[in-house]
N, C-alpha and C positions, 0 to 999 in steps of 0.2 A: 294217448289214451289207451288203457286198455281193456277194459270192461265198463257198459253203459248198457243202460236199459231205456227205453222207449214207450213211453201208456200217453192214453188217451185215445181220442176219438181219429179218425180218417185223419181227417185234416191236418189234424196236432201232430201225427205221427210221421207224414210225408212232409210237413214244416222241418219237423226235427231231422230228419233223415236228409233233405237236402242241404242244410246247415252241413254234416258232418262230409258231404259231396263239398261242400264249397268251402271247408276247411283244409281239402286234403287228402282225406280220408280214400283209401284204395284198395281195401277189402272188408267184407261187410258179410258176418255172418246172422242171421236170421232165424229167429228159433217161435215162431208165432205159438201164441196159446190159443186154446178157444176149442169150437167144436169143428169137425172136418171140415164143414164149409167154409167155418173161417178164418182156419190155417190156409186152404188151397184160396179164398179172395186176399189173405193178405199177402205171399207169397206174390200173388199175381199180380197187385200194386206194386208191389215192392219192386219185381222185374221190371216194369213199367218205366219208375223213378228215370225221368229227365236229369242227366247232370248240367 
């Protein structure tokens, strides 16, 4: 795969994201939209992500 994008709410997006962990997946770049706060809270889940 080489370009995908990810929306929705919390939940959907850390759904989606560990699918791509449990597919394989071994680098993972991150480009959050939103306003500062919620570039630096999704970032901060993001790092979080359980494989």
């Amino acid at each position: 795969m080489a370009d995908t994008v990810v929306t929705g709410d919390e939940a959907t997006g850390m759904r989606e994201l560990r699918r791509y962990w449990q597919a394989g997946v071994t680098d993972l770049a991150v480009a959050p939209i939103g306003s500062r706060a919620e570039r630096k809270r999704t970032v901060g889940l993001v790092a979080r992500l359980e494989r």
